[in-house]
LODO-996323 format. One record per residue (C-alpha): residue number from 1; x, y, z. Coordinates in pm, 1 decimal. Last residue first. Example, Ala and Ser with C-alpha at 12.3 -4.5 7.8 and 13.67 -1.06 7.14 Angstrom:
<rs>
num  X  Y  Z
2  1367.0  -106.0  714.0
1  1230.0  -450.0  780.0
</rs>
This chain:
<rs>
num  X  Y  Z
394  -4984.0  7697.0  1597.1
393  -5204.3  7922.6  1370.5
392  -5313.9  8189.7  1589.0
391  -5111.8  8076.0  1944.0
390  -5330.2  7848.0  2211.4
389  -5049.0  7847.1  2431.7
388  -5198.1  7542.5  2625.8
387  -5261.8  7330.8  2306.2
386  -5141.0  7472.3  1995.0
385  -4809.5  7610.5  2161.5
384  -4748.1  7346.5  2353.5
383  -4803.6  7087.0  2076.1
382  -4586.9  7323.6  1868.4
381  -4299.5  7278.6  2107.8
380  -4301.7  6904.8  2142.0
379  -4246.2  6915.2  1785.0
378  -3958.7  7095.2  1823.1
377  -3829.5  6856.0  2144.7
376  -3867.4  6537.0  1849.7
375  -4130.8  6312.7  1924.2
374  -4118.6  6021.1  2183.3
373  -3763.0  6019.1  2064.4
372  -3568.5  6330.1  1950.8
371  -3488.5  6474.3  2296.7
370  -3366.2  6185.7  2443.7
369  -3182.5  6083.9  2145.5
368  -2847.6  6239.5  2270.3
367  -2932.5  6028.9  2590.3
366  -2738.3  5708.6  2385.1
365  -2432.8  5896.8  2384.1
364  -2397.0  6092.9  2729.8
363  -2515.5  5744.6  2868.8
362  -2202.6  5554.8  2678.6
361  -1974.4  5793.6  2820.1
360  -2117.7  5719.4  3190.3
359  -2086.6  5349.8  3166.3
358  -1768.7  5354.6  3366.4
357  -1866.8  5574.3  3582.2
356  -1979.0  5401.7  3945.5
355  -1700.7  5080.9  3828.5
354  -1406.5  5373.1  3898.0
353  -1215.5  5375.1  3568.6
352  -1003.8  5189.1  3326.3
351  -1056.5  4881.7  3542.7
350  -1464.6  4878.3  3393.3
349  -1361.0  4917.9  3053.5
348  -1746.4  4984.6  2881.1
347  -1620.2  5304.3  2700.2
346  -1285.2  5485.7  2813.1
345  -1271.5  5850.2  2710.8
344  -1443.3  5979.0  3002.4
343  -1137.2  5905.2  3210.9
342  -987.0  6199.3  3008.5
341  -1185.5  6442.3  3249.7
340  -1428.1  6319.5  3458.8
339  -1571.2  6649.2  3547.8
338  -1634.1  6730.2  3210.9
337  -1812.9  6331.6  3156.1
336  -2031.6  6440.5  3474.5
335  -2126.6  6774.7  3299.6
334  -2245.6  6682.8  3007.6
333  -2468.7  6377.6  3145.8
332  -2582.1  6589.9  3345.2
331  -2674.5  6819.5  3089.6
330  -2868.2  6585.7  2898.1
329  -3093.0  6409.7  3144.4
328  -3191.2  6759.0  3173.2
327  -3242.8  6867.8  2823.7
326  -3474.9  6507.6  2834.9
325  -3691.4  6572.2  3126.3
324  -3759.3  6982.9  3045.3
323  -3893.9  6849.7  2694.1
322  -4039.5  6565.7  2813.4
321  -4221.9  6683.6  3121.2
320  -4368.4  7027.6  2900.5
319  -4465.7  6756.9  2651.5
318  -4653.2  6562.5  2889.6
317  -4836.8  6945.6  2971.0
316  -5051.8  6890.2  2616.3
315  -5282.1  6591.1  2835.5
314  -5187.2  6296.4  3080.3
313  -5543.0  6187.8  3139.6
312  -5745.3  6365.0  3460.1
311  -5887.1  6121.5  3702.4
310  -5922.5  6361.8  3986.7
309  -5592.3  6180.4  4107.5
308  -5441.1  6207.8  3754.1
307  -5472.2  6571.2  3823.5
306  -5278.0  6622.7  4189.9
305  -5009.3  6386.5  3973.2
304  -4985.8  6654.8  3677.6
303  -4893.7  6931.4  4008.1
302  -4647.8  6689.3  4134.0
301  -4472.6  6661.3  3836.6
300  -4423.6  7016.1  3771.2
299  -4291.0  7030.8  4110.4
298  -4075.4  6757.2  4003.8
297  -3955.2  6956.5  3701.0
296  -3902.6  7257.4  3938.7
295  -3678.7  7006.5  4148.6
294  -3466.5  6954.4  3878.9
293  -3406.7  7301.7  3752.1
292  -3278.6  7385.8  4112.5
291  -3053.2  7092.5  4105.1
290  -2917.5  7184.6  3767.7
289  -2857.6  7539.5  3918.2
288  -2662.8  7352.3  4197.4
287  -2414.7  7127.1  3992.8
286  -2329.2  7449.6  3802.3
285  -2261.5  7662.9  4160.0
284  -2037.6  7368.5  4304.0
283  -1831.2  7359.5  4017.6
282  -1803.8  7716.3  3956.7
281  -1736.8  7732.5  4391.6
280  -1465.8  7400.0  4357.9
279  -1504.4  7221.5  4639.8
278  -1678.7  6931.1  4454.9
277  -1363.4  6944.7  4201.8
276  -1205.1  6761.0  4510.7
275  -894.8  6967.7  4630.5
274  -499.4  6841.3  4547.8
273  -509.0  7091.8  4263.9
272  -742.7  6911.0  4140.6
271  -913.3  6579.4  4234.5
270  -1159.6  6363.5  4121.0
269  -1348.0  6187.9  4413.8
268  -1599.8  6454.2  4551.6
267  -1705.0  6538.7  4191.3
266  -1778.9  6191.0  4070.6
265  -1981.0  6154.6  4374.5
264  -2177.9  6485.2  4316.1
263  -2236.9  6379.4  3956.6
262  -2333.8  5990.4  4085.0
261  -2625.0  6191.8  4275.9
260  -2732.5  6405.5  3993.3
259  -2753.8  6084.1  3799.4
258  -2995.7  6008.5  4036.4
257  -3209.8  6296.2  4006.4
256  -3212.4  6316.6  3646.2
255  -3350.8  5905.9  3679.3
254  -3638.3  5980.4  3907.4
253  -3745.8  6301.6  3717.2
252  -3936.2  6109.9  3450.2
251  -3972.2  6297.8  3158.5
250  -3924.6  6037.9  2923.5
249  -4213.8  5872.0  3125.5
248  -4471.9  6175.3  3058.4
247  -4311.7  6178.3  2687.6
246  -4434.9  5789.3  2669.2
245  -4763.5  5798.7  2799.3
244  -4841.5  6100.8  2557.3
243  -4694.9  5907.9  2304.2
242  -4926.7  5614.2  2338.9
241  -5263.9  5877.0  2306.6
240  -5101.2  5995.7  2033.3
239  -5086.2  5688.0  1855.9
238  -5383.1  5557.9  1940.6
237  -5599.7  5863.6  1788.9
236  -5371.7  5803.2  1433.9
235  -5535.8  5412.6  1463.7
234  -5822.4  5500.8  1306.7
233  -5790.0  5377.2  920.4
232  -5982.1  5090.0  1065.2
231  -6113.7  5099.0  1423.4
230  -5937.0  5023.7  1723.6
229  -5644.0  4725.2  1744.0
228  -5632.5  4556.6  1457.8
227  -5522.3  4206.2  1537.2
226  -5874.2  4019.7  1460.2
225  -5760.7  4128.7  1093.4
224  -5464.1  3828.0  1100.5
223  -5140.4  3988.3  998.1
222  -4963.6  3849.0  721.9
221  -4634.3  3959.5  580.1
220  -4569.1  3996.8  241.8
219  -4218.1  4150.7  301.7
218  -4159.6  4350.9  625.7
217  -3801.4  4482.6  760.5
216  -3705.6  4552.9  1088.9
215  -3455.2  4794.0  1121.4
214  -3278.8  4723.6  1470.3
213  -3174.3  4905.4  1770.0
212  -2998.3  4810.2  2117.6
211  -2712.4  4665.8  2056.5
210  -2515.8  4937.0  2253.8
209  -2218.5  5134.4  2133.7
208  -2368.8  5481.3  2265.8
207  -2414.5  5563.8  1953.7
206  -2606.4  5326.2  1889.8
205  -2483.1  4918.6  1748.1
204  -2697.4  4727.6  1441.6
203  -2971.1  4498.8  1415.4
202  -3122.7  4377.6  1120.7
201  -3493.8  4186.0  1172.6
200  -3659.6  4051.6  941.8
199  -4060.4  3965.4  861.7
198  -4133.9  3767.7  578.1
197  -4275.1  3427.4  739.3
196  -4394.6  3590.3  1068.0
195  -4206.3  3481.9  1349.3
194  -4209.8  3884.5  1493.9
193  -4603.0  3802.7  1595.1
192  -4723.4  4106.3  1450.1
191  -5009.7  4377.2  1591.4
190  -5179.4  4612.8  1395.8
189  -5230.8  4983.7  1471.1
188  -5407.7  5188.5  1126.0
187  -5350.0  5447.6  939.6
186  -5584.7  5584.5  667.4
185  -5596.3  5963.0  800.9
184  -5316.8  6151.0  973.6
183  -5182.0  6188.1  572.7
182  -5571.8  6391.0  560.0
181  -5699.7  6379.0  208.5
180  -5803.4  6060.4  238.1
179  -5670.5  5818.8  -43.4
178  -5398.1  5638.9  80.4
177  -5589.8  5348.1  323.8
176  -5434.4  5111.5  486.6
175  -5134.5  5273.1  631.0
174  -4917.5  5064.6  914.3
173  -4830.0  5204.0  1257.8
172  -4685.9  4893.1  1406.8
171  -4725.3  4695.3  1713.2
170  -4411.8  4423.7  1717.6
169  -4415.4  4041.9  1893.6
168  -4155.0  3792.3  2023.2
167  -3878.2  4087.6  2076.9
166  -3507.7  3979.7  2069.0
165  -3410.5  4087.7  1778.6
164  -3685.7  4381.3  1782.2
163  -3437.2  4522.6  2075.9
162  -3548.4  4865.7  1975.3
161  -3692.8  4953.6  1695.4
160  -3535.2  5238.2  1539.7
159  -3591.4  5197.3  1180.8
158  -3901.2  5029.7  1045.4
157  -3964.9  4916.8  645.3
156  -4245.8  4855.1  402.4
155  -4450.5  4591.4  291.3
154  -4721.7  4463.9  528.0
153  -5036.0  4226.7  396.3
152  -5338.8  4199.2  595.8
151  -5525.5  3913.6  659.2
150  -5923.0  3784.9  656.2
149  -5905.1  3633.9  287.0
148  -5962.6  3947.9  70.3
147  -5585.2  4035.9  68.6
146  -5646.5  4361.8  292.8
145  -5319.8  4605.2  195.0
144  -5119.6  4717.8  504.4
143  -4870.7  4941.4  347.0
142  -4557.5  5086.0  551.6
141  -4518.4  5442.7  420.7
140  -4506.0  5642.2  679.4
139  -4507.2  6040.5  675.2
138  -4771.2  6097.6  935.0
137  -4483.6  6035.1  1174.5
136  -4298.7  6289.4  1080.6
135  -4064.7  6314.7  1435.7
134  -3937.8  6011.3  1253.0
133  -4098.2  5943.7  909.3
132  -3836.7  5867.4  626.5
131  -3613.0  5578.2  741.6
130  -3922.5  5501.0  963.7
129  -4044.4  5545.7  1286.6
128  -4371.8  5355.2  1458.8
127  -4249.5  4962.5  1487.9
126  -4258.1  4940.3  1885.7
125  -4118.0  4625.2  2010.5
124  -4251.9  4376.2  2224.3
123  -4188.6  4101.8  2518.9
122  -4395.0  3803.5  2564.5
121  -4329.1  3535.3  2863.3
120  -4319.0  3884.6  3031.6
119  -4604.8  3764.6  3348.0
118  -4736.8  4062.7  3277.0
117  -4762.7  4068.5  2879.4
116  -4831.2  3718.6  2873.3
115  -5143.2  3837.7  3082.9
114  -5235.2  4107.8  2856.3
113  -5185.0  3952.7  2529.7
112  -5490.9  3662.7  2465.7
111  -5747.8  3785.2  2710.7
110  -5726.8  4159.7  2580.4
109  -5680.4  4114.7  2253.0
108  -6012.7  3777.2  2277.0
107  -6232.8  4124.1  2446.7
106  -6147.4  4356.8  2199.8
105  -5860.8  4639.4  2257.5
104  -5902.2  5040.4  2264.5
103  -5852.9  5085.8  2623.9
102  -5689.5  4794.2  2780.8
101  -5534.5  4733.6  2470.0
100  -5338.0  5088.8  2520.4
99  -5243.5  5010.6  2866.0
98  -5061.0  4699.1  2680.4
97  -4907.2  4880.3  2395.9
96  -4735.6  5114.0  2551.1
95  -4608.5  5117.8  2952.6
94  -4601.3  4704.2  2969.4
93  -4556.5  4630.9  2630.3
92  -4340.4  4890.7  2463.6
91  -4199.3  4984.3  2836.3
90  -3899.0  4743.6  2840.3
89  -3834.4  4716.1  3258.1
88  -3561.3  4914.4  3382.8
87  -3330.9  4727.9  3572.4
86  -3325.7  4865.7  3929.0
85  -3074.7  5175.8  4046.4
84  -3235.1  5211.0  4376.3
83  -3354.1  5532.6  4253.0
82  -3557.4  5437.1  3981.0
81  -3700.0  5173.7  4195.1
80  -3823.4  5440.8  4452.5
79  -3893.6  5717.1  4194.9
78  -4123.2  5457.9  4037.5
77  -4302.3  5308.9  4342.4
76  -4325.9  5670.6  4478.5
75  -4476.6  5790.6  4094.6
74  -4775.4  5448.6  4118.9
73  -4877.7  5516.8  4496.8
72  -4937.9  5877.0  4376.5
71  -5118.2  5765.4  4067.4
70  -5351.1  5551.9  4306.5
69  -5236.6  5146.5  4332.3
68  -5414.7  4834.9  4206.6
67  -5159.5  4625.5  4135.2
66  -5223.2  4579.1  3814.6
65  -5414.4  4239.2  3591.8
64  -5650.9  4351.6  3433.5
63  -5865.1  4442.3  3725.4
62  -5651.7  4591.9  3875.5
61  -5625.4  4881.0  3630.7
60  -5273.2  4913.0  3482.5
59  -5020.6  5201.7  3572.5
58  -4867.8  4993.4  3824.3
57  -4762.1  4679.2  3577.2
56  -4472.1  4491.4  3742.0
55  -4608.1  4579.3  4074.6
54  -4793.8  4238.6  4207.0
53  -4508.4  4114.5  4371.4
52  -4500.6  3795.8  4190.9
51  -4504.2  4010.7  3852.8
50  -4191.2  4241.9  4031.4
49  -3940.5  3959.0  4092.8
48  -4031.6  3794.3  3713.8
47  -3970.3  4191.3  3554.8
46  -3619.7  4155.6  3748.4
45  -3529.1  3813.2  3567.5
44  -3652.0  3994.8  3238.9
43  -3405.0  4233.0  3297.5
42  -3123.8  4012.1  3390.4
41  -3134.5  3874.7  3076.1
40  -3172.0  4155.0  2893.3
39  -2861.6  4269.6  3027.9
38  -2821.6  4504.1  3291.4
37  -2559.1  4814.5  3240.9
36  -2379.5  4951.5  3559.1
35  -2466.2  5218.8  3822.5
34  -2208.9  5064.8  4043.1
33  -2473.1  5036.6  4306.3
32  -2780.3  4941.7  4086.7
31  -2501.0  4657.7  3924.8
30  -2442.0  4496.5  4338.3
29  -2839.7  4465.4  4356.8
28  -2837.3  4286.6  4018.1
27  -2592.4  4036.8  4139.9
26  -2726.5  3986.6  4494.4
25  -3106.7  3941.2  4343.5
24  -3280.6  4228.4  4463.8
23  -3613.2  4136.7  4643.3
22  -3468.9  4292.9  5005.7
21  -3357.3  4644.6  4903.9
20  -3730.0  4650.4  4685.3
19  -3877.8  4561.7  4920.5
18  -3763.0  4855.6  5210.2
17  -3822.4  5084.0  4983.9
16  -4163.3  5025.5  4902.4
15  -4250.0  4977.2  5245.5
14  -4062.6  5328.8  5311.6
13  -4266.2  5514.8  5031.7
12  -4590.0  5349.0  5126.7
11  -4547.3  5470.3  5468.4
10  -4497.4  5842.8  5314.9
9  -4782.5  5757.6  5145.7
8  -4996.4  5688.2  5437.0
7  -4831.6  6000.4  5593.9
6  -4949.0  6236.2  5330.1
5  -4688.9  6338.5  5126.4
4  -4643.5  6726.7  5103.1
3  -4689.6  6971.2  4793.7
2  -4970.5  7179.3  4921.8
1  -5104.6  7401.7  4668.2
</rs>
């Protein structure tokens, strides 16, 4: 198999480069070097930069609005911005639900939320876990009940959903329908504008100390039936097929690899001994077997890009990405708060510490849910073993 750019790509690779140094704005541009935290704010000003380019939706067919590139184009683009250090854009509507009206969607859902959902005068939330259905999903309990009059009513609760304070609209997993004998069966994906009378929000901090989650709760609200995406009692099929998308971008090898680079800075700076820790041979030896496992994960990569170019969908191997993705992410961030020794213990202080690390304890927190997210790592398991393994019983 040959694992080699072409040299159009290649070219693609530089002229993506090369755009994305020069469309920075100076004050994101100087965060992506100091590896700092971007505000909401400043992530919606970098989702405006890339909907003028064109590229703020890669993974959507041009004709609805993407930019019109082949899965290869798409992973440089992606590897190139993660690696710049760019904002990262909010995937629930642009990575999520959006791809997944494309598919599944009427005519008046596709006209009325995918070009807000470009341009991001509309940004979602995902409402899928609850207090008692996480990696469980087929455990929720939030009723939609059909009032007879064209709506549906929601009661129940979400946990988990990120930025929902600031979100102007939420796709939920909601059950309509408790008496198949299936718990997959009788669920169904609605969308909610968040301004509902009865919906509310309650956010509260991670672990990483970030404001980043909410439980959103719903009380008689209304949903309009023309916001059912796919058919009734259906909407287990779009679920999956929206965490497949996800795991594959959990798994994204962009981000390992550039926290790899800030590990080999933080261990050329600290000293002991009088040596950099860099020069240590243990040192040298753990930051190179996480190397290693990094570029097998691309190779893995690679070989589920050579099938998205013969059109093949993102299928049991996503879970391979996000398993191997999120231990890595993991370890990293292990290792680079070792190596930085008691300076690890100061949280968002950027004089406590060199401005490159300062947000690296708050990483090695919030990554804990790496492997929980998207579907728990044990769950990923199973899939693998049901669906490539092919065990009796998996």
């Amino acid at each position: 198999m040959d694992l080699s750019f072409t040299p159009e790509q290649e070219a693609f690779r530089r002229e993506a480069r090369a755009w994305i140094q020069s469309a920075m704005p100076a004050h994101i541009a100087a965060k992506a070097k100091n590896h700092a935290h971007f505000e909401p704010e400043e992530i919606r000003e970098w989702h405006r930069v890339l909907y003028d380019k064109g590229w703020v939706a890669p993974n959507w067919p041009k004709e609805h609005g993407g930019a019109g590139l082949d899965p290869t184009q798409r992973f440089i683009l992606g590897e190139e911005l993660v690696m710049a250090g760019t904002p990262e854009l909010s995937p629930f509507g642009l990575r999520m639900v959006g791809p997944l009206i494309v598919q599944f969607g009427t005519d008046a859902q596709r006209q009325r939320f995918l070009p807000k959902i470009l341009s991001g005068e509309e940004f979602w939330c995902q409402g899928y876990s609850e207090p008692g259905a996480g990696s469980d999903l087929a455990a929720l309990q939030l009723k939609a009940e059909d009032d007879g009059d064209g709506n549906f009513i929601l009661n129940g609760q979400k946990t988990w959903t990120t930025y929902a304070d600031r979100a102007d609209w939420i796709f939920v997993l909601a059950r309509t329908n408790s008496t198949l004998p299936k718990r997959q069966q009788g669920i169904s994906f609605l969308l909610c504008d968040m301004k509902t009378p009865g919906l509310r929000v309650e956010p509260f901090l991670t672990l990483g100390g970030t404001p980043a989650f909410c439980d959103t709760y719903f009380d008689d609200v209304k949903v309009p039936k023309e916001n059912l995406v796919g058919p009734l009692d259906g909407g287990w099929s779009l679920a999956k097929a929206l965490l497949g998308h996800e795991r594959v971008s959990i798994g994204d090898v962009g981000r390992s690899t550039r926290a790899l680079h800030n590990l080999k800075r933080i261990a050329k700076k600290t000293m002991r001994d009088g040596k950099p820790l860099f020069e240590d041979p243990g040192i040298r030896a753990r930051i190179a077997r996480l190397e290693i496992r990094i570029e097998s994960l691309r190779m893995v990569i690679y070989k589920t890009l050579a099938g998205a170019e013969l059109g093949k969908a993102p299928g049991p191997e996503s879970s391979i990405l996000k398993i191997r993705g999120s231990e890595l992410s993991q370890e990293v961030d292990e290792l680079q708060m070792e190596l930085m020794g008691l300076n690890g213990l100061n949280w968002f202080n950027e004089g406590a510490v060199p401005a490159h690390e300062y947000w690296v304890p708050s990483n090695l927190n919030y990554d804990r849910a790496t492997t929980i997210y998207g579907g728990s790592n044990e769950i990923q398991r199973n899939v693998i073993a049901k669906g490539i393994l092919q065990l009796p019983g998996a």
